[in-house]
ZAPA-708041 format. One record per residue (C-alpha): x, z, y; residue number from 1. Coordinates in nm, 2 decimals, always signed. Layout:
BEGIN
<miro><east>X</east><up>Z</up><north>Y</north><num>NUM</num></miro>
...
***
This chain:
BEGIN
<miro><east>+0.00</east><up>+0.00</up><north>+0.00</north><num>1</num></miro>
<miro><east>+0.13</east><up>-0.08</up><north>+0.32</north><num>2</num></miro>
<miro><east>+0.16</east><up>+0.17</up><north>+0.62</north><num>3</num></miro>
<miro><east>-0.07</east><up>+0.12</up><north>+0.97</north><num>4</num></miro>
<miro><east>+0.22</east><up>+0.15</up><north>+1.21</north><num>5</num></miro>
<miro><east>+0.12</east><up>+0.31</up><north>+1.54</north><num>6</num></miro>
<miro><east>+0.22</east><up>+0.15</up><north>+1.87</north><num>7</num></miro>
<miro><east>+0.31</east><up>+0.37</up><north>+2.09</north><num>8</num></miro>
<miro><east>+0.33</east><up>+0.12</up><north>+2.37</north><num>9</num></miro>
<miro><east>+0.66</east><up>+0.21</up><north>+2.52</north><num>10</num></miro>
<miro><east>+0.71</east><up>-0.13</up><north>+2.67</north><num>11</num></miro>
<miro><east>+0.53</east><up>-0.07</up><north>+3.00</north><num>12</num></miro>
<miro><east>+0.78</east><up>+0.23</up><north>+3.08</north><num>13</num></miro>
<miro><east>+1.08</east><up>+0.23</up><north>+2.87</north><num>14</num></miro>
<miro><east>+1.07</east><up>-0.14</up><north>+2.87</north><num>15</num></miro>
<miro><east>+1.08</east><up>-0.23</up><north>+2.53</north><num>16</num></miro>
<miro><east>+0.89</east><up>-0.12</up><north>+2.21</north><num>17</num></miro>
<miro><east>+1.01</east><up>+0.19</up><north>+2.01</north><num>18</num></miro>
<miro><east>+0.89</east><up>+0.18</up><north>+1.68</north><num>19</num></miro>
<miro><east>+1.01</east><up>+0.54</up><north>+1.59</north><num>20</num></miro>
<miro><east>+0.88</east><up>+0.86</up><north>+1.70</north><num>21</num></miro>
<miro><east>+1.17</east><up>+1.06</up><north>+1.75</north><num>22</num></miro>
<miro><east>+1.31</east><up>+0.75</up><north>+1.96</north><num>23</num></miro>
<miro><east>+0.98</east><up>+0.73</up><north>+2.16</north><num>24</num></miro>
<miro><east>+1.04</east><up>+1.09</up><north>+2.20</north><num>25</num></miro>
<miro><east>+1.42</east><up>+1.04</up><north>+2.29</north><num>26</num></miro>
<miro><east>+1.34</east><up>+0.76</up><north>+2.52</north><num>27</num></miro>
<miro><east>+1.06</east><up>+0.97</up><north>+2.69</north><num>28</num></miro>
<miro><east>+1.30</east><up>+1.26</up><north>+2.80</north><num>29</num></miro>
<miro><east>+1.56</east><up>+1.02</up><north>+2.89</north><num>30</num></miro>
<miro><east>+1.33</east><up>+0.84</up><north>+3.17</north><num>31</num></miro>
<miro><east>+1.23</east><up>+1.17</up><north>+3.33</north><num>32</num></miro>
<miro><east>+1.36</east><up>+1.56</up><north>+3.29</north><num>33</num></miro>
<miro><east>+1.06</east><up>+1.80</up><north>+3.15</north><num>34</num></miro>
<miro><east>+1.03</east><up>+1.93</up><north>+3.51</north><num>35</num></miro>
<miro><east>+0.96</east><up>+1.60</up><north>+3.64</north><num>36</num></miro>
<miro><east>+0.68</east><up>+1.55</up><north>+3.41</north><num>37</num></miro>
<miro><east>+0.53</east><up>+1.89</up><north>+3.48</north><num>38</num></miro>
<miro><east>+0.57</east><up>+1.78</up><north>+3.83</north><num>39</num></miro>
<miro><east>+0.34</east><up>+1.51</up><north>+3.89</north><num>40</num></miro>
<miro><east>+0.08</east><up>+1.63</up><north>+3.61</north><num>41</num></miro>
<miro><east>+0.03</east><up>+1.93</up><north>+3.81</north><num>42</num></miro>
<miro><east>+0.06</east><up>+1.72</up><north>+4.15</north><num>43</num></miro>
<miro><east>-0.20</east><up>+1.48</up><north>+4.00</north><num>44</num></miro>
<miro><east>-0.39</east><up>+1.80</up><north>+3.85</north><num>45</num></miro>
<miro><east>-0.46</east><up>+1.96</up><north>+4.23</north><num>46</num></miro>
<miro><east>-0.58</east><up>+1.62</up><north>+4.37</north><num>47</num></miro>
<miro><east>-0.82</east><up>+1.57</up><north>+4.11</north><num>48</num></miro>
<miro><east>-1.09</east><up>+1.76</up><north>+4.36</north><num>49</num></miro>
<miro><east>-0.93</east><up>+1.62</up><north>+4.69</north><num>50</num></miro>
<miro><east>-1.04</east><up>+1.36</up><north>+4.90</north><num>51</num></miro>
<miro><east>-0.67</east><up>+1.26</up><north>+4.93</north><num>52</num></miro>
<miro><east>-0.48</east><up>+0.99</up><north>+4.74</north><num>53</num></miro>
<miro><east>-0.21</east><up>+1.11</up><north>+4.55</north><num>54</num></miro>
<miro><east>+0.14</east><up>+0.94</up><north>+4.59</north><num>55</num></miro>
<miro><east>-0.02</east><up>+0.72</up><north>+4.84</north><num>56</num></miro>
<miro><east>+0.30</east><up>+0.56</up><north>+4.96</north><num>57</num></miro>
<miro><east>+0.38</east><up>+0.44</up><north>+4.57</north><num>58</num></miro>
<miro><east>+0.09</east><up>+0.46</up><north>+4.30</north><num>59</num></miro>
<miro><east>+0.27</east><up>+0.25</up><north>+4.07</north><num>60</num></miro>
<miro><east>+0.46</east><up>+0.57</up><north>+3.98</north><num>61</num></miro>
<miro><east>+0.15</east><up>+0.75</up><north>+3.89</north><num>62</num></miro>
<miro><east>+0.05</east><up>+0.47</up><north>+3.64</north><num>63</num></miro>
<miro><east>+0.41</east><up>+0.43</up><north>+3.47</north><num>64</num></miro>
<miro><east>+0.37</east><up>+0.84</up><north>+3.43</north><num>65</num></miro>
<miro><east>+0.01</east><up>+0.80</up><north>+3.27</north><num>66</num></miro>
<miro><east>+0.18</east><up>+0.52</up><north>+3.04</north><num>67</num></miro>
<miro><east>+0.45</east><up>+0.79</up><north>+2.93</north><num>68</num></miro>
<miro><east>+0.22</east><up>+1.00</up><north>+2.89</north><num>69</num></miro>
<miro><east>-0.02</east><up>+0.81</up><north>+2.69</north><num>70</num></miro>
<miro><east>+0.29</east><up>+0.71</up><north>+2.41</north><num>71</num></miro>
<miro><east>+0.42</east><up>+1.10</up><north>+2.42</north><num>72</num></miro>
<miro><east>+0.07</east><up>+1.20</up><north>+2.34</north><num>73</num></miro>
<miro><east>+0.12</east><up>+0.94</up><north>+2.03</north><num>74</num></miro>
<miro><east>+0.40</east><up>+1.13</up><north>+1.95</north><num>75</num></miro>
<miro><east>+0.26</east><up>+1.45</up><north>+1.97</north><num>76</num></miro>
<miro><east>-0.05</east><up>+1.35</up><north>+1.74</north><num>77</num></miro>
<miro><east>+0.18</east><up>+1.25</up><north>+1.47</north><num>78</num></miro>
<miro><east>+0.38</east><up>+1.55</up><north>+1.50</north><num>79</num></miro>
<miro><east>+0.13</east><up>+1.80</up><north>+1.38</north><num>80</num></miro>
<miro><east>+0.19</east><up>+1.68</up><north>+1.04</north><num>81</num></miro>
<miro><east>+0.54</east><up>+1.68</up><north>+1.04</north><num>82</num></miro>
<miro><east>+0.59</east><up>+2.05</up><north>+0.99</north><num>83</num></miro>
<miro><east>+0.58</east><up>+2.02</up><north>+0.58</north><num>84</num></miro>
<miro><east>+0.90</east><up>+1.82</up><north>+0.54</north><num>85</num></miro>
<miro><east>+1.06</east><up>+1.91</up><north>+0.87</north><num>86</num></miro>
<miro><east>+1.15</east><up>+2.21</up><north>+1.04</north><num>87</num></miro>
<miro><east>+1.28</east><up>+2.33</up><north>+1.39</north><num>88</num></miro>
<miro><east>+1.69</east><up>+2.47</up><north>+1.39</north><num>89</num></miro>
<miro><east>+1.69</east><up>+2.84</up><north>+1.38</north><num>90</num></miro>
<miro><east>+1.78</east><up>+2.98</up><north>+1.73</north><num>91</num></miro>
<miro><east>+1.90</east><up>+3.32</up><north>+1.73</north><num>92</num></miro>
<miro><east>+1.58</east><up>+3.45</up><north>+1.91</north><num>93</num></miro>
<miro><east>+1.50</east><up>+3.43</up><north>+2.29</north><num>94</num></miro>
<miro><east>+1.64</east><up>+3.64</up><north>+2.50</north><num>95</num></miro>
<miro><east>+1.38</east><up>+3.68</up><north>+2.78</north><num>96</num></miro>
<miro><east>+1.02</east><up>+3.52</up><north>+2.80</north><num>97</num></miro>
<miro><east>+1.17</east><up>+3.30</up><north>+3.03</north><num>98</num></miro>
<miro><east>+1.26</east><up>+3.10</up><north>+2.78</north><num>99</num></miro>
<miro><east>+0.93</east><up>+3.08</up><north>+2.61</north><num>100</num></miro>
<miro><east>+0.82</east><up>+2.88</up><north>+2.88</north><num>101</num></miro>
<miro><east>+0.39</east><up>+2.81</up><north>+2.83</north><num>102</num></miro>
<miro><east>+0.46</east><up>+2.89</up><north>+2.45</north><num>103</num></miro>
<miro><east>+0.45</east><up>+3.22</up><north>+2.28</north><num>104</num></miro>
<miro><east>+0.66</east><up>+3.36</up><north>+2.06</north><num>105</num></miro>
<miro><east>+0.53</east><up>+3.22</up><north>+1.76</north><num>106</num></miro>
<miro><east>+0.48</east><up>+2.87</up><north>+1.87</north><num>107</num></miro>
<miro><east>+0.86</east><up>+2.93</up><north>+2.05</north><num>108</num></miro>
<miro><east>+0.97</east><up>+3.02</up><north>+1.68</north><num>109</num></miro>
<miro><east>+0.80</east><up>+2.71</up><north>+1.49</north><num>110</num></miro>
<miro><east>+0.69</east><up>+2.45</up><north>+1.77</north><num>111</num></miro>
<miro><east>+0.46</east><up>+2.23</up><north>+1.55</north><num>112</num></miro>
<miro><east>+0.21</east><up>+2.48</up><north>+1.61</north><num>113</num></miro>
<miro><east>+0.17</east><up>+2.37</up><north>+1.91</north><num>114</num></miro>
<miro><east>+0.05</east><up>+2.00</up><north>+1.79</north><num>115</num></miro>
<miro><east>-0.15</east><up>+2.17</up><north>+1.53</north><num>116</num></miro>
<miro><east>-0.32</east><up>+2.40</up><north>+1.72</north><num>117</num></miro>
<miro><east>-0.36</east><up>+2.09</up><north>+2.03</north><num>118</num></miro>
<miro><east>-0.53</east><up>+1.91</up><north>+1.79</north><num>119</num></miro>
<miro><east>-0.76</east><up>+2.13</up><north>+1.61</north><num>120</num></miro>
<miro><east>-0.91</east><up>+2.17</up><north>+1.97</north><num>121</num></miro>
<miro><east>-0.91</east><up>+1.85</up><north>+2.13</north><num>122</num></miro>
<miro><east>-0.87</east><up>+1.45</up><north>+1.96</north><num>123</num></miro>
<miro><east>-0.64</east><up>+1.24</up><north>+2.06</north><num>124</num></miro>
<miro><east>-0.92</east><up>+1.05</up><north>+2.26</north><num>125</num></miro>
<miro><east>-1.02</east><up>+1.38</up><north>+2.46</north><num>126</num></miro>
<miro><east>-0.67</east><up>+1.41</up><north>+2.58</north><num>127</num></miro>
<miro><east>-0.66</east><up>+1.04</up><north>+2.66</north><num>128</num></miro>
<miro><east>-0.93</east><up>+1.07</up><north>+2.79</north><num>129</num></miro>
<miro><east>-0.87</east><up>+1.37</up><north>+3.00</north><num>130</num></miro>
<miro><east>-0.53</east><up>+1.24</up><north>+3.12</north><num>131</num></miro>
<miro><east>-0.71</east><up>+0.90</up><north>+3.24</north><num>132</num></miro>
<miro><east>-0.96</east><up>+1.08</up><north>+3.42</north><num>133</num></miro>
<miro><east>-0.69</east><up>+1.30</up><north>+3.62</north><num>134</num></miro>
<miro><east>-0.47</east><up>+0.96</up><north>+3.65</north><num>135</num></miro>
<miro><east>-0.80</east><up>+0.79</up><north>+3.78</north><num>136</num></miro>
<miro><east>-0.99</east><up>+1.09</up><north>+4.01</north><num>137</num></miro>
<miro><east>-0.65</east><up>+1.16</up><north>+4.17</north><num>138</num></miro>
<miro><east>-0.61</east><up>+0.80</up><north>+4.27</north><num>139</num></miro>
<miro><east>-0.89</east><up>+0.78</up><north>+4.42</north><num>140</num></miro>
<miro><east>-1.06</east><up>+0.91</up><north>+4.76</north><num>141</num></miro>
<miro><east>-1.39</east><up>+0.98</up><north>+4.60</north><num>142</num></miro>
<miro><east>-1.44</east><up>+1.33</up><north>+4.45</north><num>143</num></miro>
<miro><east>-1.70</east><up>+1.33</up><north>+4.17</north><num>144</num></miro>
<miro><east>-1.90</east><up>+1.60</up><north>+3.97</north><num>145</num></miro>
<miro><east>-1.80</east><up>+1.62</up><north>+3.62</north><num>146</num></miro>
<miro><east>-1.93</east><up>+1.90</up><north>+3.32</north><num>147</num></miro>
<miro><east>-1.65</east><up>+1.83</up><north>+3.11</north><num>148</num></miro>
<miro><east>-1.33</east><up>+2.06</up><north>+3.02</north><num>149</num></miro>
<miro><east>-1.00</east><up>+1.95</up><north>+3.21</north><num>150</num></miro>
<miro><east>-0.84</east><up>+2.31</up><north>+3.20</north><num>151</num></miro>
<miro><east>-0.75</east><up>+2.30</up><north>+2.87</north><num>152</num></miro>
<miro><east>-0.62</east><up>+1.95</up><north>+2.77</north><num>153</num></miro>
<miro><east>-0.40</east><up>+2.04</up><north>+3.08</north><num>154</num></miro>
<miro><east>-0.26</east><up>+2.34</up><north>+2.95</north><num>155</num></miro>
<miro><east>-0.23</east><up>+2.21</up><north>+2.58</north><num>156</num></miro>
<miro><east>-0.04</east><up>+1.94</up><north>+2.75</north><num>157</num></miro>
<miro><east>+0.22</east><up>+2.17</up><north>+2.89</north><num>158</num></miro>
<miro><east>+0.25</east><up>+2.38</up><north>+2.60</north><num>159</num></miro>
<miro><east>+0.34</east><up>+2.03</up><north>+2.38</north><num>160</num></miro>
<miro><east>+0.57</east><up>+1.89</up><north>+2.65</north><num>161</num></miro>
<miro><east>+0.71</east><up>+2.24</up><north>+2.64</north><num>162</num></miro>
<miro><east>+0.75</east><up>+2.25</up><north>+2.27</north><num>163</num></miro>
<miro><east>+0.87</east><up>+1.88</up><north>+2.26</north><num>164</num></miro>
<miro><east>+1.18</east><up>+2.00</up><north>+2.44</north><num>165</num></miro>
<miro><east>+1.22</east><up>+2.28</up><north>+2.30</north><num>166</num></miro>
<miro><east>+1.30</east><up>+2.06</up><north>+1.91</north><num>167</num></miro>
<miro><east>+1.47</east><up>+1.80</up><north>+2.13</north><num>168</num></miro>
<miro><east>+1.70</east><up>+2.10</up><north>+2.28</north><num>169</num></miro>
<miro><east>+1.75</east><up>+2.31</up><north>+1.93</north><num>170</num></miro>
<miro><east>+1.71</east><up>+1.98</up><north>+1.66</north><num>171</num></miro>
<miro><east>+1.51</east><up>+1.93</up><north>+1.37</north><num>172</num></miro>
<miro><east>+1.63</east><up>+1.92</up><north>+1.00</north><num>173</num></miro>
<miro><east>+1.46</east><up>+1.81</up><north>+0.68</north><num>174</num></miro>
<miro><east>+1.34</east><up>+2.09</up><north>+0.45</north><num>175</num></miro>
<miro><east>+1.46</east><up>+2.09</up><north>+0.12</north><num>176</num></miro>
<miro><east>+1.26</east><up>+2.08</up><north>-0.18</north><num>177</num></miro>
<miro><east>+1.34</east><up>+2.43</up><north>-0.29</north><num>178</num></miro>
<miro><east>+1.22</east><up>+2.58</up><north>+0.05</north><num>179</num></miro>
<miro><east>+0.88</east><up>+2.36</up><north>+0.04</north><num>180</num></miro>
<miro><east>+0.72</east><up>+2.60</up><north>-0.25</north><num>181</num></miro>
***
C-alpha cells in the first residue's frame, strides 16, 4: 500500500517544497527565531478587535507568516503520533520555570504532549481555521462579531511553537525496541 504524503506547502515561504517534517520544521525555525513568531501572532492577536490594519506599511509579511504557519501546524498534526517510536533527549531538568516557557513541567519533560493534547481539543481545520480568521480580521478595518473560541487555539499554538523548539533545541532519538514494551 502506498503512503498519502502530506504537503506541507513550504514553497510560498521557504521557497521550495520540503517533503520531510523534521526539514519543514528545520526550515521553519531557520526563516524566523521563536520570538519572532510569537511576535506577530500576538501582534495580529490584539488587532483582531481593532479597527486598525495591522502591518499596514507591508501586509505581505503577514501572509508569508500565515503560510509558515499553516505548514508548522502540518508538522505539528503529525507530531502527535510520533511519540511511540521517538522520544525527546533527556535534559538534566530545568532549572527555573523560565525555561518552561507556556509548557509545564510535564509537557517541558515529554513535549509530544503538547500535540496530543492540541489535538484532542481542536482539528487541524479549527486551528486553520482559527489562524485564517486572526490573519484575515487583523487585516482588515472591519471589526466583526464572532461566538466562536480564539483564546485557545492561540494559546495551544504557543505552547506547540514552544514545544517545537524545545525538541529542536535538546534533539530527538529513536526508541529502541526494548524500551517500547
Amino acid at each position: 500500500m502506498k503512503k498519502n504524503r502530506i504537503s506541507f506547502e513550504s514553497i510560498f515561504w521557504a521557497g521550495h517544497e520540503i517533503k520531510s517534517s523534521s526539514q519543514v520544521l528545520e526550515a521553519f525555525f531557520d526563516f524566523a527565531h521563536l520570538d519572532c513568531y510569537k511576535e506577530i501572532l500576538c501582534e495580529a492577536f490584539l488587532y483582531v478587535h481593532k479597527k486598525k490594519v495591522y502591518k499596514k506599511d507591508y501586509p505581505g509579511q503577514v501572509i508569508v507568516f500565515y503560510t509558515a504557519l499553516r505548514s508548522f501546524l502540518k508538522v505539528c498534526f503529525l507530531l502527535q503520533y510520533k511519540n511511540k517510536k521517538w522520544k525527546v533527549k533527556k535534559l538534566f531538568g530545568c532549572k527555573s520555570k523560565l525555561h518552561l516557557a507556556s509548557l509545564t513541567k510535564e509537557e517541558y519533560e515529554n513535549p509530544f504532549l503538547v500535540f496530543q493534547r492540541a489535538f484532542a481539543e481542536k482539528t487541524i481545520d479549527e486551528f486553520e481555521f482559527f489562524l485564517f480568521e486572526v490573519i484575515h480580521l487583523s487585516l482588515s478595518r472591519c471589526t466583526e462579531e464572532f461566538d466562536y473560541d480564539l483564546i485557545t487555539p492561540y494559546i495551544y499554538l504557543i505552547k506547540m511553537l514552544d514545544a517545537s523548539q524545545l525538541m529542536r533545541e535538546r534533539g530527538i532519538e529513536k526508541i529502541k525496541n526494548k524500551e517500547r514494551s
